[in-house]
Every structure is written in C-alpha cells, then in structure tokens.
C-alpha positions as CSV (number, residue, x, y, z in Angstrom):
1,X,9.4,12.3,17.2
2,X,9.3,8.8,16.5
3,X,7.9,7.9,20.4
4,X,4.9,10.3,19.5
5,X,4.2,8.4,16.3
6,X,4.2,5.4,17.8
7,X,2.3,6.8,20.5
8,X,-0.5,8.1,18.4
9,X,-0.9,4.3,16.6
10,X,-1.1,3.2,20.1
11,X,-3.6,5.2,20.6
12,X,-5.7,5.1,17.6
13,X,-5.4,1.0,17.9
14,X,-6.9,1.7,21.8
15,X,-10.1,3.2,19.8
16,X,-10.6,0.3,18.5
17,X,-11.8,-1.6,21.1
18,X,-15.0,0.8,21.5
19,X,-15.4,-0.1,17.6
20,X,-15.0,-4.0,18.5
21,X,-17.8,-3.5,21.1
22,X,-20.2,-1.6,18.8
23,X,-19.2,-4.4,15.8
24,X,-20.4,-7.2,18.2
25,X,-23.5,-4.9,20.6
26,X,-24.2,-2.8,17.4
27,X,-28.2,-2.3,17.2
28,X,-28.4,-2.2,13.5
29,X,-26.5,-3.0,10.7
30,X,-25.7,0.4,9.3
31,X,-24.2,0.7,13.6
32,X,-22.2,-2.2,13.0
33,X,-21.1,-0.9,9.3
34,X,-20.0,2.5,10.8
35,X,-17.5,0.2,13.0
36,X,-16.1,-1.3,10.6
37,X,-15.7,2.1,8.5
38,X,-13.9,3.0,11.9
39,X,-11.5,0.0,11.4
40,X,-10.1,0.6,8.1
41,X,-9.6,4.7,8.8
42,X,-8.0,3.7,12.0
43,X,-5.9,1.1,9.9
44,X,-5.0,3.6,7.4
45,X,-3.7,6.3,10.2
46,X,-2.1,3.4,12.0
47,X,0.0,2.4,8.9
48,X,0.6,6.1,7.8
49,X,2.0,6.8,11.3
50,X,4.2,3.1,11.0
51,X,5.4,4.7,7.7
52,X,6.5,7.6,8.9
53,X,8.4,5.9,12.2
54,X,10.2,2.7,10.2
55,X,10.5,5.4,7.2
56,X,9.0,2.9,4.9
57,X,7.6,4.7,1.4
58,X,6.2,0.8,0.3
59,X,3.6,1.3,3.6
60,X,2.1,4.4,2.1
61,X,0.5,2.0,-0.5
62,X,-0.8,-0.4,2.3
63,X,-2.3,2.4,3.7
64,X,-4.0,3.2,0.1
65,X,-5.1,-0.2,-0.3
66,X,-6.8,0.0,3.1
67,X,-8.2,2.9,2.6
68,X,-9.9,1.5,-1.1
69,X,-11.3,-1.3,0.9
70,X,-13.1,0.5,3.1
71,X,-14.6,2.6,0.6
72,X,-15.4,-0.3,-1.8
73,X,-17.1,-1.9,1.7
74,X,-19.3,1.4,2.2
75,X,-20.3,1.1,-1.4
76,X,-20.9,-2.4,-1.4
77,X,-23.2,-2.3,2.0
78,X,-25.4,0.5,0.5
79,X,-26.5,-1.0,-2.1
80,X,-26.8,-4.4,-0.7
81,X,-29.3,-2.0,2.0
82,X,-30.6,-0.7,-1.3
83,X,-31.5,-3.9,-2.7
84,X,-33.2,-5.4,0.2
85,X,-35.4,-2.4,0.8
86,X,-36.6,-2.4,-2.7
87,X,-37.3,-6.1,-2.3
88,X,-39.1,-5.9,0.6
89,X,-37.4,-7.1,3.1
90,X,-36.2,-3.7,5.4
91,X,-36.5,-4.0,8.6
92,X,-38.5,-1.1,9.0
C-alpha cells in the first residue's frame, strides 16, 4: 500500500508542472492565483499521503498549516483585488 501512496504524491507533484506553467503564462492575475491555490492543495495531499507512508502523526499538522496558508492567501488576494477596483485601478 505504501508504493501507491507514494505513487499518488508522485503523481499529484507531476500536476504541478501544468500549475508552474499557468503561474509564469497565466493571463490574469486571479489565473495565476488559482495556480498557486493549486500548489498548496497539492502540498496538502502530498504531505497527507507522506504521512500516511513514513506513518508520521507530526506531518498531519504540516499539512494543516499548508492548508491555512492557502486559504489566508485566497483571502488576502481578494481583497487586495477588492481594494484596487474600488480605487480605480482594475484592469477592466
């Protein structure tokens, strides 16, 4: 069972690399936003599946952690979008 965990986090890190692409190609920030929000739920399954195959409990908080990042980033890039359109400055 463990060579189909790691095989999943192998996986899951190979989705990555579309993410990297539509990081650095992205069209628009909220594109390039939605990558990154790709990254830290890919982090979190990658470090759930580690936990699970080194039988680690201490990597089930890492994976927490990661996963409050990313949803502290999500917040954080709304309202900084929020801000800038009530300022003005959207690029719409």
């Amino acid at each position: 069972m463990d060579e189909f965990y790691l095989g999943m986090a192998v996986m899951l890190l190979l989705t990555l690399v579309g993410g990297l692409w539509r990081v650095m190609r992205g069209p628009t920030p909220a594109d390039r936003m939605l990558a990154a929000q790709l990254f830290g739920t890919t982090a979190v399954a990658c470090v759930l599946l580690l936990s699970q195959v080194f039988e680690r409990v201490a990597l089930l908080d890492v994976a927490l952690v990661f996963a409050l990042l990313a949803a502290v980033t999500s917040v954080a890039f709304v309202r900084r979008v929020l801000n800038d359109e009530e300022a003005g400055h959207g690029d719409n």
